[in-house]
C-alpha positions as CSV (number, residue, x, y, z in Angstrom):
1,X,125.3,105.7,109.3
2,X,126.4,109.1,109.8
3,X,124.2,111.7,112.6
4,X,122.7,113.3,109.7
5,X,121.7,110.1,108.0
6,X,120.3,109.1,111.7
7,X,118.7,112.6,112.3
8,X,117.0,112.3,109.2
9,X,115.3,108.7,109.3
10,X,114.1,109.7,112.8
11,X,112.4,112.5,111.1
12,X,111.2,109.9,108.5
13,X,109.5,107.7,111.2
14,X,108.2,110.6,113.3
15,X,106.4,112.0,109.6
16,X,105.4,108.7,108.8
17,X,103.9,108.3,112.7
18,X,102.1,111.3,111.9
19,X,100.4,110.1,108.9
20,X,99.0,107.0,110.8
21,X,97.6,109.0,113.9
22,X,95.9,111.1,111.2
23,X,94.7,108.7,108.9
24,X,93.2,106.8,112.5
25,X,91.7,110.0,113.5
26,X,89.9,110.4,110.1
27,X,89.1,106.8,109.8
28,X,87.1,107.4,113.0
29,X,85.9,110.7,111.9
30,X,84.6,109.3,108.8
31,X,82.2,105.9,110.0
32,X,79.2,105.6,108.0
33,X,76.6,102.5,109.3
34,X,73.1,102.4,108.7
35,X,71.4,101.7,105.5
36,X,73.8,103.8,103.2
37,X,73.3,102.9,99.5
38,X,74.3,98.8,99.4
39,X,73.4,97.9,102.9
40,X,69.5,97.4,102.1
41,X,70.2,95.3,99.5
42,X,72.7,93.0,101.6
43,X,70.2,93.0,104.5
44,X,67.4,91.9,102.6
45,X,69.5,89.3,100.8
46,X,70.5,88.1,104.5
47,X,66.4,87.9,104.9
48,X,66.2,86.2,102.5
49,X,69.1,83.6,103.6
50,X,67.4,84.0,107.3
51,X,63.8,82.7,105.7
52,X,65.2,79.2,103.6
53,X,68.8,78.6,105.3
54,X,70.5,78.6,102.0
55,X,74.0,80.1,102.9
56,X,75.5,79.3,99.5
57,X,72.5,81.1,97.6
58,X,73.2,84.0,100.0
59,X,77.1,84.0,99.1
60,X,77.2,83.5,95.8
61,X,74.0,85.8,94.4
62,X,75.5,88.3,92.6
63,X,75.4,91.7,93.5
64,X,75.2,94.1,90.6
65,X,78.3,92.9,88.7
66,X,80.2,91.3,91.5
67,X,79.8,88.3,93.7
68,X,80.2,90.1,97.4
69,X,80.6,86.6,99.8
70,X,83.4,88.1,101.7
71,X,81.0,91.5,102.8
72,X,78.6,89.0,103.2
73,X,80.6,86.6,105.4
74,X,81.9,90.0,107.4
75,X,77.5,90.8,107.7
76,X,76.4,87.5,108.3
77,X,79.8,87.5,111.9
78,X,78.0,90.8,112.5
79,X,74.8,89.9,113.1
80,X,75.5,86.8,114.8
81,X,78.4,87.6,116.6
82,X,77.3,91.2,117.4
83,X,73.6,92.1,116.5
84,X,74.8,94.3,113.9
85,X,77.5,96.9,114.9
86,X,79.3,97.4,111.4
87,X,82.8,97.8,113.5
88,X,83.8,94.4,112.1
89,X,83.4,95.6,108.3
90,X,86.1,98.2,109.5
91,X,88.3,95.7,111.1
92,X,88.2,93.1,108.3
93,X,88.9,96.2,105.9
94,X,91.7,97.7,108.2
95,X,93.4,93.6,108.3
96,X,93.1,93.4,104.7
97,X,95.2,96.9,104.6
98,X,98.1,96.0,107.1
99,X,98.6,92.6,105.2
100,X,99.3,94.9,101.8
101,X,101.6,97.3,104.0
102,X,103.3,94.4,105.3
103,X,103.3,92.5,102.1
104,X,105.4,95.6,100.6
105,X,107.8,96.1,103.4
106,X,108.6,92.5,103.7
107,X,110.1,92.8,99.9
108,X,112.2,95.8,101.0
109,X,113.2,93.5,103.8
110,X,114.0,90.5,101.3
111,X,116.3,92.4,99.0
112,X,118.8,93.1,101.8
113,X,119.3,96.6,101.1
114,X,119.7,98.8,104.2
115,X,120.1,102.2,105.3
116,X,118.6,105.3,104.5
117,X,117.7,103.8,100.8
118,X,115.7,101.2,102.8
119,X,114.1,104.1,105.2
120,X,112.6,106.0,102.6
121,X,111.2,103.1,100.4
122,X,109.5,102.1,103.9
123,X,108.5,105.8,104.4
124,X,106.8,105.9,101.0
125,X,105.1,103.3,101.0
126,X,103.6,103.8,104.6
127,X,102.7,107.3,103.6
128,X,101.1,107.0,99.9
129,X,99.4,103.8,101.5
130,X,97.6,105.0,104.9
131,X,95.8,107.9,102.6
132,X,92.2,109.1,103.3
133,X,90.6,107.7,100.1
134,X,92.2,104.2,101.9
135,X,90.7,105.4,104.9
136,X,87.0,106.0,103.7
137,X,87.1,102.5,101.8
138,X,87.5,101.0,105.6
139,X,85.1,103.3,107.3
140,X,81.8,102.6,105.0
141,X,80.6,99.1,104.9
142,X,79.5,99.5,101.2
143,X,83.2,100.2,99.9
144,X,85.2,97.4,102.1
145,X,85.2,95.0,99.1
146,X,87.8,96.7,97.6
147,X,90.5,96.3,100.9
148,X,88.9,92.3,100.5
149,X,89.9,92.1,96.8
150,X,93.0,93.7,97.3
151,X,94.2,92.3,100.4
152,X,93.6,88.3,99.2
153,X,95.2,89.4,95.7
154,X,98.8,90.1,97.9
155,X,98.1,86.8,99.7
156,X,97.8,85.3,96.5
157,X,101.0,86.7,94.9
158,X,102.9,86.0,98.4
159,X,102.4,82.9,98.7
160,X,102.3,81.6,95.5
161,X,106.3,80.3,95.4
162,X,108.6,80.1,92.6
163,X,110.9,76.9,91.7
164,X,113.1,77.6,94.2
165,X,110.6,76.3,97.4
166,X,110.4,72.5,97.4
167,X,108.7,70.3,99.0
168,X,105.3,70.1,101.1
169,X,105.6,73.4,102.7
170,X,106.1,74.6,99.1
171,X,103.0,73.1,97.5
172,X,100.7,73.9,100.5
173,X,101.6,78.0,100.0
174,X,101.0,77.3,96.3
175,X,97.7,75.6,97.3
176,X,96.9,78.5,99.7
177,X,97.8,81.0,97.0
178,X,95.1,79.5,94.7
179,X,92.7,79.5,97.4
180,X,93.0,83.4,97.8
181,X,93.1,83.9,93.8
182,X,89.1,81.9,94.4
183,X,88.5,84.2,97.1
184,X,89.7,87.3,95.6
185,X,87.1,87.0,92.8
186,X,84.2,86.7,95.7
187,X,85.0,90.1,96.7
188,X,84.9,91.8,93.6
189,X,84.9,90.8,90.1
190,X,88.5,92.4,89.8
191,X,89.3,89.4,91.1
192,X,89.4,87.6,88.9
193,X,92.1,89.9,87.0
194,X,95.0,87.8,89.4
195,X,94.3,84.5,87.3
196,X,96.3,86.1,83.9
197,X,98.9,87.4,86.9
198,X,99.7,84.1,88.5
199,X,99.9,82.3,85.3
200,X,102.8,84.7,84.7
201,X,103.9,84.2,87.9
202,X,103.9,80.2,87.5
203,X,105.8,80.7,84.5
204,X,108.2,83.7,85.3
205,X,109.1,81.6,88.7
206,X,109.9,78.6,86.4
207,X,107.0,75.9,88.2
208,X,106.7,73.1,86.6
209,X,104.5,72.4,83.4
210,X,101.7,70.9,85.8
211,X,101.8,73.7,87.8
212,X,101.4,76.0,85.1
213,X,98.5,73.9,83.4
214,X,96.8,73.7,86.5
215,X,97.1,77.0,87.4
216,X,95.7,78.2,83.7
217,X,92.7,75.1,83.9
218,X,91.6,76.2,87.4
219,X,91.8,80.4,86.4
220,X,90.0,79.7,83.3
221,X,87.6,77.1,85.1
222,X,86.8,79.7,87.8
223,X,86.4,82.6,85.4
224,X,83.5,80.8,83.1
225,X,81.6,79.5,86.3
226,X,82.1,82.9,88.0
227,X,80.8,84.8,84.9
228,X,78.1,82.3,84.3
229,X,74.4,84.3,84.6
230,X,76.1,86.6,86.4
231,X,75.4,90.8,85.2
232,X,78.7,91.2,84.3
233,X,77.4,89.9,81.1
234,X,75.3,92.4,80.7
235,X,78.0,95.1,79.7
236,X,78.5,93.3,76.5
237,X,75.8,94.7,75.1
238,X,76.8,97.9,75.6
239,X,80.2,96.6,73.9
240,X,78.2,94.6,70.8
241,X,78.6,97.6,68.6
242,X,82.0,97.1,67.8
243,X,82.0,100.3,65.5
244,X,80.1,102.3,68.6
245,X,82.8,101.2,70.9
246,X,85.6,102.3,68.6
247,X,84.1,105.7,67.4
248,X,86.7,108.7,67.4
249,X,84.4,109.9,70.5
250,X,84.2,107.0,72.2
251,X,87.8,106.4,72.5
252,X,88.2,109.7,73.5
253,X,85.7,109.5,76.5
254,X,87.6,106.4,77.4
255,X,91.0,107.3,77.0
256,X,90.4,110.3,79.0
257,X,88.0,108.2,81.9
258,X,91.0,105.9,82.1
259,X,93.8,108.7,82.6
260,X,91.4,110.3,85.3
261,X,91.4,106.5,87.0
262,X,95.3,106.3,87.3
263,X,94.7,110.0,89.0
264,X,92.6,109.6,91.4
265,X,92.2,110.7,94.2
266,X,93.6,114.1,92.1
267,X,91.6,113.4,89.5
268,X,88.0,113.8,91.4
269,X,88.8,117.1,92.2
270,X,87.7,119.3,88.2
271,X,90.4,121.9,89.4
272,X,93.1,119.4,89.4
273,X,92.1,117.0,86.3
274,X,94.9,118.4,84.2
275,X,97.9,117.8,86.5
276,X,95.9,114.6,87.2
277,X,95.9,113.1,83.9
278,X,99.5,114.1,83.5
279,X,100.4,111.9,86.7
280,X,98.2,108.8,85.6
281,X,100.2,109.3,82.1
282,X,103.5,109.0,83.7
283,X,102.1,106.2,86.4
284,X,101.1,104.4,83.2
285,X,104.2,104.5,81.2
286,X,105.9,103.7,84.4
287,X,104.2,100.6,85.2
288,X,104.2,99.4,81.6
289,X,108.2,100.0,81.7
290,X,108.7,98.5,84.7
291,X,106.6,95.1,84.2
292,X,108.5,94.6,80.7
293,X,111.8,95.2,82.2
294,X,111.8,93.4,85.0
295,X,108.7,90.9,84.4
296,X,110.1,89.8,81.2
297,X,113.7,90.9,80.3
298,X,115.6,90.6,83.3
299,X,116.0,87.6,85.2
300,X,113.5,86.6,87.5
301,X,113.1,88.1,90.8
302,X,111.4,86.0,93.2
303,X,109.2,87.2,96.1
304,X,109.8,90.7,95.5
305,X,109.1,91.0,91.9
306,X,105.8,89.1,91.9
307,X,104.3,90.9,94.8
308,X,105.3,94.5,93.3
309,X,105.0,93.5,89.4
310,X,102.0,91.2,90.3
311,X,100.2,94.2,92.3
312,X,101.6,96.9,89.5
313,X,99.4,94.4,86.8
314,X,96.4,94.2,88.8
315,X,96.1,98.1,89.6
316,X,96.4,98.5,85.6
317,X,94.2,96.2,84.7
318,X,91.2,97.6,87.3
319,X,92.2,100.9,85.3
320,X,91.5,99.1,81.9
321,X,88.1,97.2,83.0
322,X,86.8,100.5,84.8
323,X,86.9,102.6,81.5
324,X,85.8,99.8,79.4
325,X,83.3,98.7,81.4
326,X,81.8,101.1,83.9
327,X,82.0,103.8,81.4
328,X,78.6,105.1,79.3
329,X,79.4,105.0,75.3
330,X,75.8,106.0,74.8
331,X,75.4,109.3,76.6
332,X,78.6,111.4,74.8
333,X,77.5,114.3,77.5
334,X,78.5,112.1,80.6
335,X,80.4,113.6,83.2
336,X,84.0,112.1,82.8
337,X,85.0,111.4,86.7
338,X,86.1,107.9,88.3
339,X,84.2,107.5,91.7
340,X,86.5,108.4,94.7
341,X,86.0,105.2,95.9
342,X,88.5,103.4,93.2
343,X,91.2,105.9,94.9
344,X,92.1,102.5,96.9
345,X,93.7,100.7,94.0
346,X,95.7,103.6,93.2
347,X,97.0,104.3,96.9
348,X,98.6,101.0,96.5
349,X,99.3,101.1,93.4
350,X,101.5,104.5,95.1
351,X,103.1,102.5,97.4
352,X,103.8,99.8,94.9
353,X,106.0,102.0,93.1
354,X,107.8,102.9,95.7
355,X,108.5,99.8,96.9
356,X,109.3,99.2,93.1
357,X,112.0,102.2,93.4
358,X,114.2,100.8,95.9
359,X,117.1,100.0,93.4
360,X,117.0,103.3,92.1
361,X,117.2,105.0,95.4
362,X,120.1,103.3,96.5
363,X,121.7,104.0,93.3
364,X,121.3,108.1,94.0
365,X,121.7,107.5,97.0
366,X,125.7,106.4,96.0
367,X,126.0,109.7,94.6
368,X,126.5,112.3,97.5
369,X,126.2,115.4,96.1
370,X,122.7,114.1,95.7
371,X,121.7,113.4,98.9
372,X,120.9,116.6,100.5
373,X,118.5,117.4,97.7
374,X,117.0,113.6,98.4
375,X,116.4,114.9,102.0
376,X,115.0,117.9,101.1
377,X,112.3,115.9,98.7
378,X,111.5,113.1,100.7
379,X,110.5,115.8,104.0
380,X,108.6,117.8,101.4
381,X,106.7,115.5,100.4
382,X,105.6,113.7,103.4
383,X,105.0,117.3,104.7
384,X,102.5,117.7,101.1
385,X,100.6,114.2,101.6
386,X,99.9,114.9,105.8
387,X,98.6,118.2,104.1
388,X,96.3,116.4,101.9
389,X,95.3,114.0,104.8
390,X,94.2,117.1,106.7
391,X,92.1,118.3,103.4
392,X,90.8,115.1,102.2
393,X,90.4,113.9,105.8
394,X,88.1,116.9,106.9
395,X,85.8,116.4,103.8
396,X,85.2,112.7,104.2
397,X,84.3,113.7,107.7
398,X,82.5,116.5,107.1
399,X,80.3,114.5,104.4
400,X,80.2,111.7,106.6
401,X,77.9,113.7,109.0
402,X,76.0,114.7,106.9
403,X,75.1,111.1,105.4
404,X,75.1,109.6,109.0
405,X,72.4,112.7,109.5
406,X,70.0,112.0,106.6
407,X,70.3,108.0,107.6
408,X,68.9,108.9,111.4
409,X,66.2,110.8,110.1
410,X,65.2,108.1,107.7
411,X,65.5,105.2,110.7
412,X,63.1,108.1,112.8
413,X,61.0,107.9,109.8
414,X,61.1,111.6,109.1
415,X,61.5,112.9,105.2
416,X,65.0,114.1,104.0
417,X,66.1,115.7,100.1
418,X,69.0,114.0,100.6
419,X,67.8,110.7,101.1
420,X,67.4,109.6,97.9
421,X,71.4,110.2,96.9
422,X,72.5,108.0,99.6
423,X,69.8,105.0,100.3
424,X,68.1,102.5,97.5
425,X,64.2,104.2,97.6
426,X,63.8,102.8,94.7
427,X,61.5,99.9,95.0
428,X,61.0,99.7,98.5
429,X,64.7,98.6,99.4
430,X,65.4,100.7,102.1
431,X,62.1,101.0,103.6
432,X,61.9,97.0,103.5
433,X,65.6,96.8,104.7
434,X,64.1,99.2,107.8
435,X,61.0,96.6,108.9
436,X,63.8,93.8,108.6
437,X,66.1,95.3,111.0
438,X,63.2,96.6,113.0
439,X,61.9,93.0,112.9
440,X,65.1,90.9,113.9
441,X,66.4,93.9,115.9
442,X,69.4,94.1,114.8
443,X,71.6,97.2,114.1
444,X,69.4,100.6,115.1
445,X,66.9,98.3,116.9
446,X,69.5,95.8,118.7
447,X,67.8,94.8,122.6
């Protein structure tokens, strides 16, 4: 490696060093606790579980459309480990990142390749992946399913090994990659999306026919107990209307919710929609390319390609059930925009890509007259995406005191305009969620 070549992955690692002291920083800037919008309903679902003992009842419940056990596991060690601090929802959420970053170095690791090629794969992916939108999905309690569902979805593609593992070692990761396909599902129901994946991967890794059967029985299995009076069911009737569902205006609003979904976080800002849906075209037609080409044409590709394909299928396939599912075909006057909070999927979904790109880079990278001009990008943008932690990074903060403000004057009992946009009024839940605490004094009223 030349001092040019050395010179410039220092100033790699010092950007990317940057990034994570910023993305810390903002993390910690941006804590929401308290009773903030889901939290009532998991505390008084915890009552409940307090009151008749019944831990699987409390686990399993569904919660909206999803079946939450691994919040509820994370709630259920703070309280009894803690009293109610919310710090371990951001410590679970925080793991379940580094296992993706590390999950996505470790293939630029297994390929071999080296270098400056290698550098800036590593770079990428540490910068698109430590991203405020990441960071605010860790910091609020409410949103730390989504680091759960993504975080057991790697384990479940790392682990799960192709023909080439034998043995007993072999069949316990397959086991324990099963095990975190179950889990997955109990922290959201995009969970379940991994079941379709790992049959691919059972097949693409050339297991054995048992391995394949069992892996389709158990998916399938799982899915129809999952599902079973669960509300997920509920969107089909939204969905019955076939001739609703495919009307001119309908697939307009849905073609146009999922291109805003492959660009967030761009996308939630109106000014940028435009340029937005342009990038979650291209991520599209790049992902589709990429899992034909190399997750069916060429020959297979082991660890790395089921980790980056596997990942690269799930993020698509949250984009398809989001503007399928989440999206209102009755109200044509509904404001097109993805919650922030899906920004997650497509941060690693980022990072994925890059990881994904390593082949290429080394190939440009061959070609010197290309690489000063490879520099020049790569430090422009990592320069661009610390400029958008800044920007992002003060507005999550920013709004983060003013939700953690409204929240203290509820628990002091005093009346706020804002309330109702950030706690469950509705019905009681927050006030009943406020006597619980108050009652087990835990949380705002720990001894």
């Amino acid at each position: 490696m030349s001092r040019g070549d050395r010179a410039f992955v220092c100033a790699l690692g010092v950007t990317a060093a940057v990034q994570l002291g910023l993305f810390l920083y903002y993390l910690s800037q941006s804590l929401v606790f308290g009773l903030f919008y889901d939290m009532a309903d998991w505390l008084l679902q915890y009552a409940k579980y307090a009151s008749d003992g019944d831990l699987f009842g409390f686990l399993w419940s569904p919660h909206f459309d999803d079946r939450v056990a691994t919040t509820r596991l994370v709630l259920l060690a703070d309280i009894k480990l803690f009293g109610g601090v919310s710090y371990p929802f951001v410590a679970a959420s925080l793991a379940c990142i580094v296992l993706v970053a590390t999950a996505l170095l470790n293939t630029i690791r297994t390929t071999g390749a080296q270098g400056v090629p290698a550098a800036i794969a590593s770079f990428l992916i540490v910068m698109f992946l430590f991203n405020p939108a990441l960071g605010v999905a860790c910091s609020v309690p409410v949103y730390d399913n989504y680091p759960h569902v993504i975080g057991l979805t790697v384990v479940a593609l790392h682990f799960f090994d192709d023909s080439s593992g034998s043995g007993s070692v072999a069949f316990f990761r397959r086991v324990l990659a099963l095990l975190a396909g179950i889990a997955a599902g109990l922290a959201s129901a995009a969970g379940l999306l991994i079941w379709p994946i790992l049959i691919w991967a059972a097949w693409r890794g050339r297991l054995s026919g048992r391995w394949i059967g069992a892996t389709a029985v158990i998916g399938c299995g799982y899915v129809v107990l999952y599902l079973h009076d669960d509300p997920l069911f509920g969107h089909a009737a939204s969905l019955a209307d076939s001739g609703a569902l495919l009307s001119a205006n309908n697939l307009r609003i849905i073609v146009a919710y999922f291109l805003r979904y492959m660009g967030l976080p761009w996308s939630h800002d109106p000014s940028l929609q435009v340029p937005a849906e342009a990038i979650g075209a291209v991520l599209t037609m790049l992902i589709v390319a990429l899992t034909i080409r190399r997750g069916f044409v060429e020959p297979p590709g082991g660890l790395r390609e089921r980790v980056v394909l596997g990942l690269l299928a799930f993020i698509l396939g949250t984009a398809i059930l989001a503007s399928v599912g989440r999206i209102n075909l009755v109200d044509p006057n509904w404001r097109i925009s993805p919650p922030i909070k899906y920004a997650i999927f497509l941060s690693v979904g980022h990072a994925t890509v890059a990881a994904a790109s390593l082949p290429w880079l080394c190939r440009w990278w061959e070609q010197i007259r290309w690489r000063s001009a490879a520099r020049a990008v790569c430090l422009l943008a990592g320069g661009l995406l610390i400029v958008q932690q800044i920007g992002m990074g003060e507005t999550a903060a920013a709004k983060a005191a003013s939700i953690n403000a409204s929240i203290a004057k509820f628990m002091a009992g005093q009346a706020d305009n804002y309330m109702p946009s950030i706690l469950h009024m509705n019905g009681g839940f927050a006030n009943r969620a406020r006597e619980f605490m108050r009652t087990a004094q835990i949380y705002d009223f720990r001894r």
